[in-house]
C-alpha positions as CSV (number, residue, x, y, z in Angstrom):
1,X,-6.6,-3.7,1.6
2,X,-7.4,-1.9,4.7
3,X,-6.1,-3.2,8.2
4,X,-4.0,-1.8,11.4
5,X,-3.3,-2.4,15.0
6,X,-3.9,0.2,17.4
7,X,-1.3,2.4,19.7
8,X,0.9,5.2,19.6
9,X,4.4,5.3,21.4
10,X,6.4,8.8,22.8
11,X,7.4,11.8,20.9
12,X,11.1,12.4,20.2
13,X,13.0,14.5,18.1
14,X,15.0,13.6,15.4
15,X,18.8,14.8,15.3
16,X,19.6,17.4,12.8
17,X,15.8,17.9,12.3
18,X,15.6,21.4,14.5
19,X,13.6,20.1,17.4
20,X,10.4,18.7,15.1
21,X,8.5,16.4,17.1
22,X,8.5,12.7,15.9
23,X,8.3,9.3,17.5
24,X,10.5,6.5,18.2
25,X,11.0,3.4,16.2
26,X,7.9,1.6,16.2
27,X,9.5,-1.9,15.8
28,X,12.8,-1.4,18.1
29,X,12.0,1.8,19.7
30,X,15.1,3.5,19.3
31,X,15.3,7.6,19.0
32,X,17.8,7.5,16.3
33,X,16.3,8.3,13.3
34,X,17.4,10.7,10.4
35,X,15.0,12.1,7.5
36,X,14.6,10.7,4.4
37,X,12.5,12.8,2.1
38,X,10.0,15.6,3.2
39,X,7.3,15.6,0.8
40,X,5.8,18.6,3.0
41,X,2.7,18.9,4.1
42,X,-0.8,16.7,2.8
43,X,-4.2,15.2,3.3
44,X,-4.8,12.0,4.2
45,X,-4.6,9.9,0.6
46,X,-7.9,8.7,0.4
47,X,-10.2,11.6,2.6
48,X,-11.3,12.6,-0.5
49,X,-14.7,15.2,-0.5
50,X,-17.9,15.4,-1.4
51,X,-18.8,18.4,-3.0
52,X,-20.7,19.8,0.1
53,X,-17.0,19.9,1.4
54,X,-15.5,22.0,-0.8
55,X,-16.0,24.7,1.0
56,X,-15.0,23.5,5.1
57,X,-11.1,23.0,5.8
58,X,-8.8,20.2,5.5
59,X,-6.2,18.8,7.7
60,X,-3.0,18.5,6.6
61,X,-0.1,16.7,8.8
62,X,3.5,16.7,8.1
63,X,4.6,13.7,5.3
64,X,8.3,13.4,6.4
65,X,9.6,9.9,6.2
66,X,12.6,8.8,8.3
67,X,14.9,5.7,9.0
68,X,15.8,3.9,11.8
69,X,19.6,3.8,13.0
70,X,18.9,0.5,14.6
71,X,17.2,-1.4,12.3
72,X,17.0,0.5,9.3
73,X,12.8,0.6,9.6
74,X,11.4,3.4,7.3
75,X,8.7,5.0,8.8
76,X,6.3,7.7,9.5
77,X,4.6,8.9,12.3
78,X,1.3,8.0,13.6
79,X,-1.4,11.4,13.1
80,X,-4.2,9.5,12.7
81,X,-5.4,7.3,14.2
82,X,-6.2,3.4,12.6
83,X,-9.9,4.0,13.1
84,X,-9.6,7.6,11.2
85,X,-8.0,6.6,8.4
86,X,-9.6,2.7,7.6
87,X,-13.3,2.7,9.3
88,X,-14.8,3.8,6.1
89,X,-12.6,3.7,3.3
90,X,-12.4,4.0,-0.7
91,X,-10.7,1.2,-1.9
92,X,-11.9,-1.7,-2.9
93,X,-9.6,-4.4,-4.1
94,X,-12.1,-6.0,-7.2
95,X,-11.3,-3.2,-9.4
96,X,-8.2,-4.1,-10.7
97,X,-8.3,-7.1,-13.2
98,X,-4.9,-7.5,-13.0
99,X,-5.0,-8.0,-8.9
100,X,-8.2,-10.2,-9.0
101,X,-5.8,-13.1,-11.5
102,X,-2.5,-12.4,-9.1
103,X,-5.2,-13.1,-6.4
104,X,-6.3,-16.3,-8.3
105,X,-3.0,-17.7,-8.7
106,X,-1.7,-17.1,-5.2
107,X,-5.1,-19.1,-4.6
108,X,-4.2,-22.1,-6.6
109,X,-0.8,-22.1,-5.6
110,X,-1.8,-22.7,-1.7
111,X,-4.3,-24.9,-2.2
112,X,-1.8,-27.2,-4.0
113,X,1.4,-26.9,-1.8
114,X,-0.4,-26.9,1.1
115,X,-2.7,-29.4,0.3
116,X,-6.1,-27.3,1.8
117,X,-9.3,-28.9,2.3
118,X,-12.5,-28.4,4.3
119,X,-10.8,-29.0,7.4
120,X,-8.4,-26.4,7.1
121,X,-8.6,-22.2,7.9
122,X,-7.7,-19.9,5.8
123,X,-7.6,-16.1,7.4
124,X,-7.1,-13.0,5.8
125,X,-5.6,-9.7,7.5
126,X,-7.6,-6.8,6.0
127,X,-9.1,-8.7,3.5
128,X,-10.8,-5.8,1.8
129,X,-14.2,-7.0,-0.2
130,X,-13.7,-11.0,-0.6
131,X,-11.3,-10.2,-3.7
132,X,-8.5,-13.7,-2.5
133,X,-11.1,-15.6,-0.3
134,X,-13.4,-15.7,-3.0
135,X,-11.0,-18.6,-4.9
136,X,-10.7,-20.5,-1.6
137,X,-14.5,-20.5,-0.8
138,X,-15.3,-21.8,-4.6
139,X,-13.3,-24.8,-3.6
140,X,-14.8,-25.5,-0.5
141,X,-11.7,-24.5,1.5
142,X,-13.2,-22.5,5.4
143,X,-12.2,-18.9,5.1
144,X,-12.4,-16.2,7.8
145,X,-11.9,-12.7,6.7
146,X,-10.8,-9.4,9.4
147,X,-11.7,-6.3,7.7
148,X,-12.0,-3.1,9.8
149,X,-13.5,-0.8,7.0
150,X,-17.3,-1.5,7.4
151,X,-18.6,0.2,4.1
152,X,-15.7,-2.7,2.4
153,X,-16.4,-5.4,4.6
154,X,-20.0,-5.4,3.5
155,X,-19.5,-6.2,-0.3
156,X,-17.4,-9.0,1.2
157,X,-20.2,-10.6,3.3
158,X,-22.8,-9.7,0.5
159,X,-20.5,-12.3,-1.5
160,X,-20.9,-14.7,1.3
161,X,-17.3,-14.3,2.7
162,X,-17.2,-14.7,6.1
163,X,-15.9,-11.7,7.4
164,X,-15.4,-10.3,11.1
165,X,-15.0,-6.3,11.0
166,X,-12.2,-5.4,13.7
167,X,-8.6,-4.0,13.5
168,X,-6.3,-7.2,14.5
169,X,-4.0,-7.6,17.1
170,X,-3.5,-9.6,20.0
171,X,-6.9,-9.6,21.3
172,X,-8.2,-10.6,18.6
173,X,-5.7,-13.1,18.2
174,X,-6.1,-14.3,21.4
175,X,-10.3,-14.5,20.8
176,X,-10.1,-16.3,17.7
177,X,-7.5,-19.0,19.0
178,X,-9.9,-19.3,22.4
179,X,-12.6,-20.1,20.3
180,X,-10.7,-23.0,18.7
181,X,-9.7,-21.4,15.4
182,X,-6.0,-21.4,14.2
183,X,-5.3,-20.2,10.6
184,X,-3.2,-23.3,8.5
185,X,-2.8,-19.9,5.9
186,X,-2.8,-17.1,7.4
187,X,-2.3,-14.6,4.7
188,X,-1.5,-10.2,4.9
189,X,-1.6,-8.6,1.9
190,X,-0.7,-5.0,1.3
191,X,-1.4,-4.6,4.9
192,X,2.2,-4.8,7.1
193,X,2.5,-1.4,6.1
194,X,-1.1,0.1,7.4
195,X,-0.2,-1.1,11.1
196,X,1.0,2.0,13.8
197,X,1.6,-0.8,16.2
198,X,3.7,-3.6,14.0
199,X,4.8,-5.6,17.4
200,X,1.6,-6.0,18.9
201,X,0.1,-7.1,14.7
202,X,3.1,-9.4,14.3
203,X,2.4,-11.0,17.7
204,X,-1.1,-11.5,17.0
205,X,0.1,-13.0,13.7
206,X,2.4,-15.3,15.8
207,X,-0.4,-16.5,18.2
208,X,-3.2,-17.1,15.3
209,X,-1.0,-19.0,13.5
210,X,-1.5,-23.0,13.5
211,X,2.0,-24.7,15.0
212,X,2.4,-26.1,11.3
213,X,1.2,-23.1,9.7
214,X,2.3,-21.0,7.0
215,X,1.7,-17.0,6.9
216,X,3.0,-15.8,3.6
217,X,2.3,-11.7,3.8
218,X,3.1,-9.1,0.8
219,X,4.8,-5.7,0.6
220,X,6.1,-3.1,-1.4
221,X,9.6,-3.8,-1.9
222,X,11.6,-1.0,-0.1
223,X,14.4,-1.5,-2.5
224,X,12.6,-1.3,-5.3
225,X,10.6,2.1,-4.1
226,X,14.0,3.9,-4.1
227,X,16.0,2.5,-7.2
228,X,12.5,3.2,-9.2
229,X,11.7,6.9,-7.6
230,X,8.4,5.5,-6.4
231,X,7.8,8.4,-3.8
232,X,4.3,8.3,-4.4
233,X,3.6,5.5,-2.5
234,X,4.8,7.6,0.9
235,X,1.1,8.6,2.1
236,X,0.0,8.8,5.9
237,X,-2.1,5.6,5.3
238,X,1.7,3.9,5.1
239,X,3.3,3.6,8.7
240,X,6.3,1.6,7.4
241,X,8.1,0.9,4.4
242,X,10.5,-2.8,4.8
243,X,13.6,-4.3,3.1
244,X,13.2,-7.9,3.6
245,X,16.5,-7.7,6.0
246,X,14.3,-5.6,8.1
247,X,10.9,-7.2,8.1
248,X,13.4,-10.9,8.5
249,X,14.1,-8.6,12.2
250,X,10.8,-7.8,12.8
251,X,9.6,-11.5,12.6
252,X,11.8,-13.2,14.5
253,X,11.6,-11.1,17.6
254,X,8.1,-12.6,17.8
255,X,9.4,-16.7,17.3
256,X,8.4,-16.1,13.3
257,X,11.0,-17.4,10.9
258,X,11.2,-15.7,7.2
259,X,11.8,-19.6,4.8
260,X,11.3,-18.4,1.5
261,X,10.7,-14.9,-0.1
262,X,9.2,-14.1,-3.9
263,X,9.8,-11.6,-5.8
264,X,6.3,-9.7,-7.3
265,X,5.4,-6.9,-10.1
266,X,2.6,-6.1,-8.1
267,X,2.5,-2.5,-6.4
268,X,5.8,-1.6,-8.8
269,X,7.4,-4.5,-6.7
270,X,6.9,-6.0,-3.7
271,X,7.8,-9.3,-2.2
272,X,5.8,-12.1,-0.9
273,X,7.5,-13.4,2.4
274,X,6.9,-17.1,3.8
275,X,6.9,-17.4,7.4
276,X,6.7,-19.9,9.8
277,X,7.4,-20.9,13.4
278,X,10.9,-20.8,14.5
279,X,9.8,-23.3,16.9
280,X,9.4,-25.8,14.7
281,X,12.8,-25.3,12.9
282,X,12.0,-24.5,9.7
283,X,14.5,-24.6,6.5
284,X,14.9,-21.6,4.7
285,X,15.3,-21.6,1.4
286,X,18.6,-19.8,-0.6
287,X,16.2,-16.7,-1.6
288,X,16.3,-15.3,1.8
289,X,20.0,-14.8,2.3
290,X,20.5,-14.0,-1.1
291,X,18.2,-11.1,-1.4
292,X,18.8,-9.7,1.9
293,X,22.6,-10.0,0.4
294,X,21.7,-7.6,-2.8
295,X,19.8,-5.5,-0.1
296,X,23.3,-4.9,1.5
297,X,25.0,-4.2,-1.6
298,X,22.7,-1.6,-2.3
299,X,23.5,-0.2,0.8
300,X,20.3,-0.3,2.6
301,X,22.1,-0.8,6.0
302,X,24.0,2.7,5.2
303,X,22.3,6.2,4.9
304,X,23.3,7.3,1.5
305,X,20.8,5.5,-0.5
306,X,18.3,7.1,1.5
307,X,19.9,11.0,1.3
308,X,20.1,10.5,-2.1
309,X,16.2,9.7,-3.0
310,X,15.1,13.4,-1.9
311,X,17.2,15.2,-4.9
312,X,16.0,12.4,-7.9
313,X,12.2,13.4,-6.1
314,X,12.7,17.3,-6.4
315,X,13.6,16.4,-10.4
316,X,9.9,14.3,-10.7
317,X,8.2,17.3,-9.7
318,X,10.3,19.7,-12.0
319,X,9.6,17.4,-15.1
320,X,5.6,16.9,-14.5
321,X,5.3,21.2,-13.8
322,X,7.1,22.0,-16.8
323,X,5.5,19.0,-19.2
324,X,1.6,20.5,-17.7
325,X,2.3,23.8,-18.1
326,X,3.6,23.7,-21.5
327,X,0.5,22.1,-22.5
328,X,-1.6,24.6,-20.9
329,X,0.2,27.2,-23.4
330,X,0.0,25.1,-26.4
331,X,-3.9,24.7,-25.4
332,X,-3.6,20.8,-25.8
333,X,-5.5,19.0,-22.9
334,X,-4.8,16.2,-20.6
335,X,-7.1,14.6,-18.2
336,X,-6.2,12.0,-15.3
337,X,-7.1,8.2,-15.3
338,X,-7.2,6.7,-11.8
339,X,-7.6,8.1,-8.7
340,X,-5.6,5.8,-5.8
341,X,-4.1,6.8,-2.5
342,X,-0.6,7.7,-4.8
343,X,-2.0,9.9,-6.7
344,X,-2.6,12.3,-3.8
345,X,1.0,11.9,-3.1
346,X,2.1,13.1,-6.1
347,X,-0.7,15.9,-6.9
348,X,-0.4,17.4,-3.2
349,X,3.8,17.4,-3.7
350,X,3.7,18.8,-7.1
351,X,0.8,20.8,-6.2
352,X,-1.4,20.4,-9.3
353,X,-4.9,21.7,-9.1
354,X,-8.0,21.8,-11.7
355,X,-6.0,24.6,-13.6
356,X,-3.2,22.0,-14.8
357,X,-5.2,18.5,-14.5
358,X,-8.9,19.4,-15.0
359,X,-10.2,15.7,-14.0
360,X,-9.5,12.3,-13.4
361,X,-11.6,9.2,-14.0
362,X,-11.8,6.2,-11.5
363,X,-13.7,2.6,-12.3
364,X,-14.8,2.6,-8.6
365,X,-18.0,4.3,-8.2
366,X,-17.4,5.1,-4.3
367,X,-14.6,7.3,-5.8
368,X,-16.9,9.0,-8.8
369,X,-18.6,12.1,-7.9
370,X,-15.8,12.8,-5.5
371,X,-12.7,15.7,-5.5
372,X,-9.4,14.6,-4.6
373,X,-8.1,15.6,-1.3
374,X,-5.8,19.0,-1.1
375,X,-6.1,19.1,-4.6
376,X,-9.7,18.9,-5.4
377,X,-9.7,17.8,-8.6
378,X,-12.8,16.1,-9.9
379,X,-13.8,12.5,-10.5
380,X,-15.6,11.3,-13.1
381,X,-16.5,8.1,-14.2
382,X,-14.3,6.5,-17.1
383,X,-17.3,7.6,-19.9
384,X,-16.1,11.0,-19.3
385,X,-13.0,10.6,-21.5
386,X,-14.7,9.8,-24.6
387,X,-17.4,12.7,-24.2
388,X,-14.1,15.1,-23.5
389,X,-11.4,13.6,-25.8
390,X,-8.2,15.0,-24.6
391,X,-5.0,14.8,-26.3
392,X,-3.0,13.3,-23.1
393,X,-4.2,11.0,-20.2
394,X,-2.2,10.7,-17.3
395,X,-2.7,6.9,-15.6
396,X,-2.1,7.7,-12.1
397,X,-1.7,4.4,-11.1
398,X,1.4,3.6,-13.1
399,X,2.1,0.2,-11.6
400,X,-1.6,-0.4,-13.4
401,X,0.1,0.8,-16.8
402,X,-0.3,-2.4,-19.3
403,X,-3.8,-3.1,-17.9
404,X,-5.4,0.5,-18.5
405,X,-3.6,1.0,-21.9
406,X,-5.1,-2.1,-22.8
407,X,-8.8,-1.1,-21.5
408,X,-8.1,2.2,-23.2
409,X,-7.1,1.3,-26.7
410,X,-10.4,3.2,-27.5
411,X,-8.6,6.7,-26.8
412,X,-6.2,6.2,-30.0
413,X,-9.1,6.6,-32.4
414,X,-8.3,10.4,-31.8
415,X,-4.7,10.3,-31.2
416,X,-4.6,10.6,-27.7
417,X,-1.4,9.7,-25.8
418,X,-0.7,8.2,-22.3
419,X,1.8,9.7,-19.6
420,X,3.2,8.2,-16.3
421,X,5.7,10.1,-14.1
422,X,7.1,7.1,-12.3
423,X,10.2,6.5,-12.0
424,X,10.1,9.3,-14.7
425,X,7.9,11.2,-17.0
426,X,7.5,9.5,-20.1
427,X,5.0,9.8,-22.9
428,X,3.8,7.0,-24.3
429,X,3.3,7.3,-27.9
């Protein structure tokens, strides 16, 4: 899912940070921001190299996360630019099994509710290679997919998904709605959190949306990334990181009102909000006020849950050095399964190289042949762990888990084990 706005707003510094540069708020633009985890310094999560690239330098920026004051926005600065990081990128939503059913579903659940037919429009917000429009189009419902990653967009259109390849924003709000087309579902997935410049996205979303229209759009839970350690999912690619209390602000500064949320697995859980106009004075159901309720009890509107997620971090990365090196000196092996933008989160922080984790495997074949950025660890396809064996395998994607023990039940016919490290190591026997 591959989608941001464009624009960068002025450097500041951070109080109690010694003077390193940073921005303001991107949603409220205030300079009062404090860090919440420094996970040092790493490569873009999914620049990973060709092996004529081994040998030329990689950038590195700065992966320190910090919180508004105002209005408590988790965030990281903008170093690369939208068309940088999504023009041409490596993941490609069909993949996952799993996602293509919670795609279905969400499908069948809209059609129904909101009684779609073939005079309705459905848009998508970086709707990656057809993966959701796919269920509309089989039932005759008009789609329109925005998809800025060319090599991506492609395998959508080859699947006949109508698909126009820009970033989104008010322009192209504003072009789309001039041409006559207003979305009745206009649906964001994985994608709130890609976008540098949220007001001018969320406005766009405001303007595309049909006056009785529903946008329903789905992110990692920010509550759920710090009671469950998920640090790993803190990667450049990710510009913000949202409570619901905090997206609820972000909406209605542009006329949007949050009337229902859900609560998801997906992505180690995230939440699926429902959004209308405020204009047309929407009810909002009890699960708005009573999450953003839990939100406050957890004290996401103080800083202390936030100070405290660095030191349970620095005790991840003691567990997974001392679990790989110890099985370096017994000479048992372990090899990686998965290779997704996380995974170079954690591999850069923990800074494990071919000597600890000799390879991963990935399904995607735009990822196989490929190293992993800072790391460079190679990437094989899946057929590699069967001609190797080895006694552990490390899924990478943990919020994946069920789904990749399943597809490798195989790997027990020689006693191998499976590992995951999030929220903590754990071996599963």
């Amino acid at each position: 899912m591959t989608q941001a706005g464009t624009g960068t707003t002025p450097a500041l510094t951070i109080p109690g940070d010694s003077g390193s540069a940073a921005r303001r708020c991107r949603f409220c633009g205030s300079s009062d921001q404090d860090v919440v985890v420094d996970l040092g310094p790493s490569p873009l999560s999914q620049s990973f190299l060709r092996p004529d690239q081994l040998d030329q330098m990689e950038p590195f920026y700065p992966l320190r996360v910090t919180v508004c004051r105002e209005c408590f926005l988790v965030q990281l600065p903008e170093f690369a630019s939208p068309g940088e990081i999504f023009s041409d990128y490596a993941y490609f939503s069909s993949y996952s099994e799993s996602w293509l059913d919670h795609a279905r579903r969400y499908a069948e659940r809209m059609i129904a509710e909101r009684g779609l037919g073939r005079q309705s429009l459905v848009v998508e917000l970086a709707s990656n290679d057809g993966y959701l429009l796919q269920h509309f189009v089989a039932r005759e419902v008009p789609v329109l997919g925005i998809e800025p990653a060319r090599n991506v967009a492609a395998a959508a259109i080859e699947r006949g998904i109508p698909t126009t390849v820009e970033f989104f924003g008010t322009a192209l709000a504003e072009q789309l709605v001039g041409e006559g087309r207003r979305a009745d579902l206009l649906v964001g997935n994985n994608v709130l959190a890609h976008v540098p410049d949220l007001n001018d996205f969320v406005a766009g979303m405001a303007r595309l949306l049909a006056d009785d229209g529903l946008l329903t759009m789905e992110f990692p839970h920010l509550l759920q990334l710090l009671d469950e350690n998920e640090f790993d999912t803190i990667y450049h690619e990710h510009f913000s990181y949202f409570s619901l209390e905090t997206a609820q602000r972000v909406f209605r500064a542009h006329g949007l009102t949050v009337v229902d949320v859900d609560e998801l697995e997906t992505h180690g859980g995230s939440l699926r909000i429902h959004v209308q106009h405020a204009a047309a004075d929407p009810a909002v159901r009890p699960s708005v006020p009573a999450l953003i309720e839990r939100e406050r009890a957890a004290g996401l509107g103080r800083m202390e849950p936030y100070r405290a997620f660095g030191g349970r971090i620095e005790a991840v990365k003691r567990d997974v050095l001392e679990f790989l090196i110890g099985l370096r000196r017994e000479g048992r092996t372990i090899a990686g399964y998965g290779a997704p933008a996380k995974a170079n989160t954690l591999l850069n922080y923990c800074g494990i190289r071919p000597d600890l984790l000799a390879y991963t495997v990935d399904r995607n074949p735009y990822k196989q042949g490929l190293f992993t950025p800072g790391t460079r660890i190679p990437i094989h396809h899946p057929d590699r762990l069967a001609e190797t064996r080895p006694d552990f395998i490390w899924i990478l994607p943990w919020n994946l888990e069920d789904e990749i023990v399943k597809q490798l039940d195989y790997v027990r016919s020689w006693g191998a084990k499976f590992v995951v490290a999030i929220p903590g190591l754990r071996v599963i026997d």
